[in-house]
LOGU-819656 format. One record per residue (C-alpha): x negated, y, z negated. Coordinates in steps of 0.5 Angstrom, whole numbers, plus 2048, in hexadecimal, padded with zeros to 3 digits. Layout:
BEGIN
[[X; Y; Z]]
...
END
This chain:
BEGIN
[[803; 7FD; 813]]
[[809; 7FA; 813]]
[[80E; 7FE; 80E]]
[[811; 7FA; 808]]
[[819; 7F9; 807]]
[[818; 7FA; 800]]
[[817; 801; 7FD]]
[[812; 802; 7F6]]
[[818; 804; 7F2]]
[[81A; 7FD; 7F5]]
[[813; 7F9; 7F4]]
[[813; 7FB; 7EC]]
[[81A; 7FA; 7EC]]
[[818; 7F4; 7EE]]
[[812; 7F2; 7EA]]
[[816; 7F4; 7E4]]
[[81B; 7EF; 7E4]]
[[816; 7EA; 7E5]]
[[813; 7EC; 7DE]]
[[819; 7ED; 7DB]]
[[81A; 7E4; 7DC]]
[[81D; 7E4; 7E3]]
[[819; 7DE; 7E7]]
[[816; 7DF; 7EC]]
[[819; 7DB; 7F0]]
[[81F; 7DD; 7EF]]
[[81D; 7E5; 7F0]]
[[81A; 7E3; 7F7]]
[[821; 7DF; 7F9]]
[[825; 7E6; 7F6]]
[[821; 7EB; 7FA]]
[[81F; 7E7; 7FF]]
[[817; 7E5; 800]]
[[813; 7E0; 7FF]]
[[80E; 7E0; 7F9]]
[[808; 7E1; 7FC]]
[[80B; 7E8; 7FE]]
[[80C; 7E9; 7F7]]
[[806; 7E7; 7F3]]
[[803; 7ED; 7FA]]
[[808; 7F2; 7F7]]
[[806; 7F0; 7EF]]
[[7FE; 7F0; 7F1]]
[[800; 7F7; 7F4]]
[[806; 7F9; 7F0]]
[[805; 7F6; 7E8]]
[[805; 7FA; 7E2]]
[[807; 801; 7E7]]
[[80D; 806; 7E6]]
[[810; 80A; 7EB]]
[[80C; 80F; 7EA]]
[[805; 80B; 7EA]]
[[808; 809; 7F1]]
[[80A; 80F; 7F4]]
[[802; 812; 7F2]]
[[800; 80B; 7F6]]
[[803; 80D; 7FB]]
[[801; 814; 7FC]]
[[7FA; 811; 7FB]]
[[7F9; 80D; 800]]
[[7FC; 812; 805]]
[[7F6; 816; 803]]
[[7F1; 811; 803]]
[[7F4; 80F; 80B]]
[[7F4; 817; 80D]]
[[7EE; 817; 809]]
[[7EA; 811; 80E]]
[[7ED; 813; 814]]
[[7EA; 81B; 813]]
[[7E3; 817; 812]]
[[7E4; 812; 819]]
[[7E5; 819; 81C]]
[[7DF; 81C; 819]]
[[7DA; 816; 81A]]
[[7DD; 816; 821]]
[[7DC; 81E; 822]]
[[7D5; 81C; 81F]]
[[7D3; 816; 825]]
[[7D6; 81A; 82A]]
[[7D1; 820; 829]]
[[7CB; 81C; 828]]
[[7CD; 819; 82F]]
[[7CD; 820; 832]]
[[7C6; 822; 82E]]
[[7C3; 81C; 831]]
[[7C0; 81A; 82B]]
[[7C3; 813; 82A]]
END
């Protein structure tokens, strides 16, 4: 997955200043994205604080871990099957 330029802190920066009347037009042109990147990082990003972000963060990180322990094991589980001829 392809790493953002922007980090979280920068995102909600970001997503503040919209709220607090910058349009959105005009933020895209000063940081320099497109508006549909924006209203992405709004879907994602909308109504967070740093700390909200950084518990995001982490979550994903343990929901990704979390789904490759159980490929491992769904695969271990085939592959005793296979051994044990009772496919």
């Amino acid at each position: 997955m392809r790493k953002s330029r922007f980090t979280e802190a920068q995102i909600i920066g970001m997503l503040k200043e919209q709220e607090a009347g910058l349009p959105t037009s005009e933020l895209c042109r000063k940081h320099g994205f497109s508006p549909a990147t924006f209203y992405k990082l709004k879907a994602k990003y909308g109504g967070m604080d740093l700390s909200d972000a950084n518990r995001l963060k982490q979550l994903e990180a343990e929901n990704a871990k979390l789904k490759r322990l159980v490929a491992d094991v769904m695969l271990d589980n085939v592959v005793l099957k296979d051994l044990l001829g009772k496919r």
